[in-house]
Each structure stands twice: as C-alpha cells, then as structure tokens.
N, CA, C and O of each residue as an XYZ file, in Angstrom:
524
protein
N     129.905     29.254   -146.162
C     131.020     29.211   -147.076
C     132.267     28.895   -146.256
O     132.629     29.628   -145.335
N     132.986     27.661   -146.654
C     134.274     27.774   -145.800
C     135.227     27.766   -147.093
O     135.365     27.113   -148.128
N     135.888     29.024   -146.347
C     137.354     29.625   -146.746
C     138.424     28.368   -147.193
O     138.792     27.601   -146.302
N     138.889     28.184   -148.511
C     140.065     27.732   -148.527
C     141.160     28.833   -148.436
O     140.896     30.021   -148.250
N     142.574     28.267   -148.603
C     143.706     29.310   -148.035
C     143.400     30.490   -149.122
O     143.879     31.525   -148.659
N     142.904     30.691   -150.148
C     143.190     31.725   -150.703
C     141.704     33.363   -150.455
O     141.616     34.571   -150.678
N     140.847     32.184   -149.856
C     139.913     32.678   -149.283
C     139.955     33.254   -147.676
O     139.247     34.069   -147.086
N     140.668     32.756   -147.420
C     141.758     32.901   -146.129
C     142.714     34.267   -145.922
O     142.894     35.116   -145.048
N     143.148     33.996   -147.081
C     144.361     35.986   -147.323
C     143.374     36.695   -147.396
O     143.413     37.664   -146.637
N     142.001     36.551   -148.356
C     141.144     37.919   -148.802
C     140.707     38.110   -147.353
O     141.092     39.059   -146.670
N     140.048     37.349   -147.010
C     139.499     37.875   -145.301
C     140.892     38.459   -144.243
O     140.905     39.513   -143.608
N     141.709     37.681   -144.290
C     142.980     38.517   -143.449
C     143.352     39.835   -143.807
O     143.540     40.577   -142.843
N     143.552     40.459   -145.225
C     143.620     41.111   -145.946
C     142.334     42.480   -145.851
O     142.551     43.691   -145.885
N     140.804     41.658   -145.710
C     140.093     43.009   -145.545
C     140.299     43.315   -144.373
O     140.097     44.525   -144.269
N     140.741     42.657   -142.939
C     140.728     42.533   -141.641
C     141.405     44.018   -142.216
O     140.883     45.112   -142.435
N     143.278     43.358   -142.396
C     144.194     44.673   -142.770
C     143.684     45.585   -142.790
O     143.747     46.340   -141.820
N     142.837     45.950   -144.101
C     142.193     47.712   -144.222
C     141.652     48.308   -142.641
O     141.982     49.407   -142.197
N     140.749     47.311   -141.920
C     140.722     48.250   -140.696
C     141.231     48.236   -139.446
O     140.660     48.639   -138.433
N     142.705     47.597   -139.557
C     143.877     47.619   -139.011
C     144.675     49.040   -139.106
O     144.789     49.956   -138.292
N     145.095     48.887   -140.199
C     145.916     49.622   -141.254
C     145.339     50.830   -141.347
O     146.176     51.688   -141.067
N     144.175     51.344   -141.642
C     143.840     52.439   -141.391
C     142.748     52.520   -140.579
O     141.674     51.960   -140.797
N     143.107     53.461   -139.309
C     141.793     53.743   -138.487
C     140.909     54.775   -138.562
O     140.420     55.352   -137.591
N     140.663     55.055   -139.928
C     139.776     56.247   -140.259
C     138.279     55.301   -140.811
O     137.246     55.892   -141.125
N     138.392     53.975   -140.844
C     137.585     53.522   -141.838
C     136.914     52.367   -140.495
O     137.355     52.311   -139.348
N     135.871     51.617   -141.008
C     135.008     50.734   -140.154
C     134.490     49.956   -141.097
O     133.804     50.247   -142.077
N     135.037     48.544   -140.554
C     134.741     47.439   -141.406
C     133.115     47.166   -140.868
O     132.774     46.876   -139.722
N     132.446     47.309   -141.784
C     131.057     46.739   -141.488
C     130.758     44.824   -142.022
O     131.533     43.874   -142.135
N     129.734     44.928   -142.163
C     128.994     43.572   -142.919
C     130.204     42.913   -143.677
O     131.180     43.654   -143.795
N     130.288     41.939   -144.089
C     131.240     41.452   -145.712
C     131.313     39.904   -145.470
O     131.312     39.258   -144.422
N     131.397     39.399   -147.203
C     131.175     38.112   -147.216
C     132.071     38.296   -148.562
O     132.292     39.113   -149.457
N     132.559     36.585   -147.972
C     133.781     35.864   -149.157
C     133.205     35.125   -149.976
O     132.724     34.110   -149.474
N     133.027     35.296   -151.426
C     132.866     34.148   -151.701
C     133.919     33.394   -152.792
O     135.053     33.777   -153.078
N     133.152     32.117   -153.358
C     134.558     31.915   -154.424
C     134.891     32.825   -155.600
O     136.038     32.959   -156.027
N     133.591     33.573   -156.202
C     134.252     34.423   -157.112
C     134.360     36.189   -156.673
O     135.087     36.920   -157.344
N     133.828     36.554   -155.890
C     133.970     37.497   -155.142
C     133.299     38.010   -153.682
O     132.684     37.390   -152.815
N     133.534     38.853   -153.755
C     133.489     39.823   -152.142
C     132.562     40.849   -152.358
O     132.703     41.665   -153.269
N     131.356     40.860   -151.353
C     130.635     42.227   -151.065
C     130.836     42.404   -149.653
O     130.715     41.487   -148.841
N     131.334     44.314   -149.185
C     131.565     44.391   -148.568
C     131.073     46.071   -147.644
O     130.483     46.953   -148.268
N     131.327     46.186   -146.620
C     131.022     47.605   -146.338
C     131.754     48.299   -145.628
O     132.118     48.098   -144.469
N     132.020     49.269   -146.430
C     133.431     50.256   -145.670
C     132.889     51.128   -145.362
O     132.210     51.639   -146.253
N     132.856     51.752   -144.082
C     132.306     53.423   -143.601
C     133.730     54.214   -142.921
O     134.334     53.905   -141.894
N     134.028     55.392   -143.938
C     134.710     56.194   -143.714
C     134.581     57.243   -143.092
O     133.894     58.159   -143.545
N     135.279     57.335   -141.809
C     135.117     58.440   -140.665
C     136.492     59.448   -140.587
O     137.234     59.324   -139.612
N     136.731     60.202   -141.382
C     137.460     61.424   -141.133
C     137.794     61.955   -140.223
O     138.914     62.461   -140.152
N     136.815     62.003   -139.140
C     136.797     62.823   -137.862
C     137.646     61.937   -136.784
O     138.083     62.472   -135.765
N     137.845     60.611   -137.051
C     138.819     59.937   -136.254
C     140.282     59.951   -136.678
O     141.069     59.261   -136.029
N     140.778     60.771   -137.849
C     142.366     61.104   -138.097
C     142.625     62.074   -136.596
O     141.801     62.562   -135.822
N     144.361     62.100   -136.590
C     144.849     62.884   -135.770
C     145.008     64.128   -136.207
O     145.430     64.932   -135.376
N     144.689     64.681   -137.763
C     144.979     66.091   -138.415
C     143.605     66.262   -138.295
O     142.692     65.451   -138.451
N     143.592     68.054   -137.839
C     142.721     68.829   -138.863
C     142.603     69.397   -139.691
O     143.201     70.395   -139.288
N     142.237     69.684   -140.811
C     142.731     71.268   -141.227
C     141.632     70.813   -142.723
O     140.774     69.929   -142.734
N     142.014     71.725   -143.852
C     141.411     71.762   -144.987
C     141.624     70.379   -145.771
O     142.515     69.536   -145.665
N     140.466     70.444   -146.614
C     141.376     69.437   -147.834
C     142.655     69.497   -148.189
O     143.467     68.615   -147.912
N     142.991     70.832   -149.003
C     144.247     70.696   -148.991
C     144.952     70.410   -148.238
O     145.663     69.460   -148.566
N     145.208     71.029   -146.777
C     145.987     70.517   -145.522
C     146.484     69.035   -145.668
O     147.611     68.601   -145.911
N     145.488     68.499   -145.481
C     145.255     67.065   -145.376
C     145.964     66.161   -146.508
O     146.616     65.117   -146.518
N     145.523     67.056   -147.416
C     146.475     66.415   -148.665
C     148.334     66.167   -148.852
O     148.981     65.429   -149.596
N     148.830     67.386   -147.561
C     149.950     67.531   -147.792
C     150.527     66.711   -146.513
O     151.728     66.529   -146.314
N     149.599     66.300   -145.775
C     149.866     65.748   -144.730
C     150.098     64.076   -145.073
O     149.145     63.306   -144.950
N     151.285     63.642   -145.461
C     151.298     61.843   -145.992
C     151.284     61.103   -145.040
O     151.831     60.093   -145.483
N     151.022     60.909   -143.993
C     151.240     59.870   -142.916
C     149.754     60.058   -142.231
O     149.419     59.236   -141.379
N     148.797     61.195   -142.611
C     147.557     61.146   -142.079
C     146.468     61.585   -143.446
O     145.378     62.103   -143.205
N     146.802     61.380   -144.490
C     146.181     61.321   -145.667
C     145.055     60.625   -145.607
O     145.336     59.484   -145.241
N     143.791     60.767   -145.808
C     142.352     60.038   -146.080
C     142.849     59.772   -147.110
O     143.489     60.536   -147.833
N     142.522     58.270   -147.343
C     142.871     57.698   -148.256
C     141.346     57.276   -149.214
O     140.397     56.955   -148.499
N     141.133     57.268   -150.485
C     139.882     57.371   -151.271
C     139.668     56.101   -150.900
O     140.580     55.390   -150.478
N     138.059     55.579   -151.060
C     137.770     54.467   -151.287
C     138.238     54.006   -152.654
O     137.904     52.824   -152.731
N     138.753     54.317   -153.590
C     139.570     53.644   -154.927
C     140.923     52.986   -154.458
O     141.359     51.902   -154.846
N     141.649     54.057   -153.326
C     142.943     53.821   -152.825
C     142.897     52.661   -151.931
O     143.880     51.921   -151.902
N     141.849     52.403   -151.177
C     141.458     51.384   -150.028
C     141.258     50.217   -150.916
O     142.104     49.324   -150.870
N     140.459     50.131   -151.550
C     140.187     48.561   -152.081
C     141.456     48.663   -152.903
O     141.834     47.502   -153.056
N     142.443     49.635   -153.610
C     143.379     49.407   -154.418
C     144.499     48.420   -153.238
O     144.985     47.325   -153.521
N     144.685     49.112   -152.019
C     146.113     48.475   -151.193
C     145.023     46.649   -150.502
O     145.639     45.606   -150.284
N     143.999     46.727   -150.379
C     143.417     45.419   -150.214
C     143.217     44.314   -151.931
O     143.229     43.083   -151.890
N     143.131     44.740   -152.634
C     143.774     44.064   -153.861
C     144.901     43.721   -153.933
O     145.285     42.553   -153.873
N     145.864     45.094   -154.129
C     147.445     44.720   -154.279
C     148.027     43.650   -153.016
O     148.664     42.605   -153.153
N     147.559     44.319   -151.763
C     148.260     43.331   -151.379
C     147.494     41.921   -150.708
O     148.068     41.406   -149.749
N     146.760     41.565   -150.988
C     146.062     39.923   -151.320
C     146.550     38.942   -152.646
O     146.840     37.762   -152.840
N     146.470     39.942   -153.257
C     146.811     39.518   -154.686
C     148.521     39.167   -154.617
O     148.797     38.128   -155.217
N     149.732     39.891   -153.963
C     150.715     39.644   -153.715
C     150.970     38.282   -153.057
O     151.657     37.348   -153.470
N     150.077     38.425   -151.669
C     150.503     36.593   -151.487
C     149.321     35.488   -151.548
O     149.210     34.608   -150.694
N     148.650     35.599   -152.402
C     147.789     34.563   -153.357
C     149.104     34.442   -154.174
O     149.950     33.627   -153.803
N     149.297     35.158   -155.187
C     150.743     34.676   -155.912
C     151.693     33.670   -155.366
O     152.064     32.563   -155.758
N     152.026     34.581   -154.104
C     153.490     33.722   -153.439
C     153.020     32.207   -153.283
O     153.599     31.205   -153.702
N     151.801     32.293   -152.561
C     151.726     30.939   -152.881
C     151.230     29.969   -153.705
O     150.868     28.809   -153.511
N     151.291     30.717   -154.718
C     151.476     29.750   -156.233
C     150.463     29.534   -157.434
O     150.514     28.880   -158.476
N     149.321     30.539   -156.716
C     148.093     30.562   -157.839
C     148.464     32.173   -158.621
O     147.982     33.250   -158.273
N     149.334     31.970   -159.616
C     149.563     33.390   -160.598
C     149.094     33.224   -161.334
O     149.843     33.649   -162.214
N     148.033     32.762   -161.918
C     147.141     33.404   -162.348
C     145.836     34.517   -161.790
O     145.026     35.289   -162.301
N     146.140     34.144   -160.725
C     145.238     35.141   -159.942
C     144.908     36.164   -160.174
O     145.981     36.766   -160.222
N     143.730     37.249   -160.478
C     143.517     38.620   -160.508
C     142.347     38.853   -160.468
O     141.405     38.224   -160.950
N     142.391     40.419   -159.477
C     141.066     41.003   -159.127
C     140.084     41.520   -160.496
O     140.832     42.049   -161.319
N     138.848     41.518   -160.897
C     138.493     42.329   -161.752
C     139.207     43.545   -162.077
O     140.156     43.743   -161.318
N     139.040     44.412   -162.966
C     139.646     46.049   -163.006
C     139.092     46.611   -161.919
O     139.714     46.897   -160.896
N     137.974     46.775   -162.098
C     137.439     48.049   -161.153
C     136.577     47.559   -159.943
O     136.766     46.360   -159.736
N     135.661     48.156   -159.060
C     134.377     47.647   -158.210
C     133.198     48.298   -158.074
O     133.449     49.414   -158.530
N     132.117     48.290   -157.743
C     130.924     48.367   -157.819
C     131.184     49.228   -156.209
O     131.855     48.856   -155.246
N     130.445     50.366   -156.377
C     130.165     50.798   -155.239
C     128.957     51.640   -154.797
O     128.251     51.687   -155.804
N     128.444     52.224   -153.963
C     127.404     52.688   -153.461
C     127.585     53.591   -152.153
O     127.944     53.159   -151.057
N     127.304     54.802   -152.430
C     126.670     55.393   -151.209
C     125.707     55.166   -150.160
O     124.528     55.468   -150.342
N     126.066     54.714   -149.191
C     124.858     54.101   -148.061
C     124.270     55.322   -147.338
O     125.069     55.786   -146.524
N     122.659     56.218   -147.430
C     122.313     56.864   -146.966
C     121.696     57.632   -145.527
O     121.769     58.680   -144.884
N     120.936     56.064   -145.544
C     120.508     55.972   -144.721
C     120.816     54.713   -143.722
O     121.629     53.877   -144.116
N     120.167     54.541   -142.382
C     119.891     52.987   -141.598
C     119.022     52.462   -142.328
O     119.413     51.310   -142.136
N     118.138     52.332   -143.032
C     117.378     51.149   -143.459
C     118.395     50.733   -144.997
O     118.824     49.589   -145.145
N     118.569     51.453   -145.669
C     119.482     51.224   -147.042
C     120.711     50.020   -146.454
O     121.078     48.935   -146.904
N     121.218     51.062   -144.887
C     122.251     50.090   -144.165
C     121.529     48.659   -144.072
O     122.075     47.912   -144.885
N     120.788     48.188   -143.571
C     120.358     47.458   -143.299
C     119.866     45.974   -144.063
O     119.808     44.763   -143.846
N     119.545     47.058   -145.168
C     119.176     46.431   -146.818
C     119.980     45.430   -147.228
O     119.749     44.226   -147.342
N     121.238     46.253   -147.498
C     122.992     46.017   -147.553
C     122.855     45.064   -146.877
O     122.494     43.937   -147.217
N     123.127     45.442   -145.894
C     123.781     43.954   -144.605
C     122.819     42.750   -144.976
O     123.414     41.673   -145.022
N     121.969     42.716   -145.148
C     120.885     41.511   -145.515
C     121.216     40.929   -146.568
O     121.401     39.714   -146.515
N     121.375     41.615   -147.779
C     121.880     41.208   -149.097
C     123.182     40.137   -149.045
O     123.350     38.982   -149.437
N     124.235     41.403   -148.166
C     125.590     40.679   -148.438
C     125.381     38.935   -147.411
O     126.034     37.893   -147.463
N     124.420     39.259   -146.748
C     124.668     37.847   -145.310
C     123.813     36.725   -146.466
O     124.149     35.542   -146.407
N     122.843     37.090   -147.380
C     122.163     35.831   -148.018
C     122.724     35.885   -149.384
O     122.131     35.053   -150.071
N     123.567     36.482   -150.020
C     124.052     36.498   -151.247
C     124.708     35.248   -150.895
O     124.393     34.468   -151.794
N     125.699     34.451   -149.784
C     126.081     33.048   -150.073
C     125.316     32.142   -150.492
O     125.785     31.039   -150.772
N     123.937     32.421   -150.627
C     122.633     31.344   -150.691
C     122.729     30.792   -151.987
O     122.834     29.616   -152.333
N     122.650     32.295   -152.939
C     122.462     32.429   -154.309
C     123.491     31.834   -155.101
O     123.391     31.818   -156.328
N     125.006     31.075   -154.178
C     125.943     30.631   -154.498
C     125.718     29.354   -155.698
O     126.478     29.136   -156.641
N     124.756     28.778   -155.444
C     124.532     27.337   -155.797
C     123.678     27.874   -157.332
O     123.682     27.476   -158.497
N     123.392     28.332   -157.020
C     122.721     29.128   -158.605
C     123.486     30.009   -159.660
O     123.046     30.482   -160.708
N     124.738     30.105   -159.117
C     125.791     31.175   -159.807
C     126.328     30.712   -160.651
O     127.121     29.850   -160.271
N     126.282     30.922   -162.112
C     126.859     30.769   -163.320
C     128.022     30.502   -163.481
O     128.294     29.740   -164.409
N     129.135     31.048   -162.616
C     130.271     30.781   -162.386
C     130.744     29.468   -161.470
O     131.913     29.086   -161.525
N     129.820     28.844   -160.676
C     129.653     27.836   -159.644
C     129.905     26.637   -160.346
O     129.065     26.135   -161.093
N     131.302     26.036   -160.091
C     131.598     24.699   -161.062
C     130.349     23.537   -161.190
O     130.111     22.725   -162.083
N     129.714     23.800   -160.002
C     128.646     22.922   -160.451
C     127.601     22.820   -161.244
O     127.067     21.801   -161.681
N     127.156     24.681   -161.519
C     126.575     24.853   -162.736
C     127.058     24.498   -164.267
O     126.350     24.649   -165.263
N     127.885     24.189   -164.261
C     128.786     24.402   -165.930
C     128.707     23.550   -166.780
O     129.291     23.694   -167.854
C-alpha cells in the first residue's frame, strides 16, 4: 500500500500516540484507504507515578490515559490536519473495534491478520475498483 499525503498524517499521527505517550507500545499496524488495524499495548508500570487508581486519577500530567482517550487524541488530531489541508469532508467512523490480546499466539494471530489484510484490499467493497 503506498500512502498518499492523507495516508501520510494517519501513520505520522499513530507514530504520535507512542511519542506522546510513553506508557503505551506501538505494535503491528497497517494503513489502508478506508481504514486502520492496529495494536496498542498498554504498560502502566512505565509511568513516573505510583499510587492507587484514584491517585493516578488526580495526577493530570501522568494520567493513564483509556484506550477510548488514545484513539480519541489520534483521531482528533489527524483529522485536524487532513482538514487543513483541504479534504473536510473527512471523518473517522464513531467508534472502533477492539480486542483484548491474551495471549502470544492470539498476538501473533493479530499481527498476521493486520500484515495480509492489505491483500484483501482488491476485493473490498469499498475499493473504487470494485464499484
């Protein structure tokens, strides 16, 4: 799959999330033209706070941030400069599909899926060439 520019922000953009916060680990992930599967593993134990949930809660500059909150600031802000540069119509679905990864082989599963799901591109209903 090669990235045009707007395919370009979403990948700069997931980079961001594990920039931006170092509690999280960008695993596997693939762009495509109508969307993104991806794998986020959230590690707690790498914040600089300890303390309770609550603690943590009151703590804003070292807040675990939900996986709802994570894909929310990688939406909002992709979606901000896809706009700027001039595709407003642009928008993410409402919500996302997610999953608990249990185990290494489930991991593994995953990672396989997301690396050959570009395959299935040419068969995708949404794929201008199907239409």
């Amino acid at each position: 799959m090669v990235l045009n520019i707007f395919g370009q922000i979403v990948k700069q953009q997931w980079l961001w999330l594990g920039e931006k916060y170092q509690y999280i680990e960008l695993d596997q992930f693939n762009i495509l033209p109508n969307h993104i599967h991806g794998i986020i593993i959230i590690n707690p134990i790498q914040t600089n706070y300890v303390g309770t949930g609550r603690d943590l809660s009151l703590q804003r500059d070292d807040k675990i941030k939900s996986l709802s909150e994570l894909i929310g600031a990688f939406k909002t802000t992709s979606s901000k400069l896809i706009h700027q540069l001039g595709l407003s119509e642009f928008q993410w679905q409402r919500s996302f599909y997610d999953r608990i990864i249990r185990n290494e082989k489930e991991l593994d599963n995953i990672r396989k899926y997301i690396l050959e799901n570009v395959i299935k591109w040419n068969q995708d209903i949404n794929n201008p060439k199907n239409q």
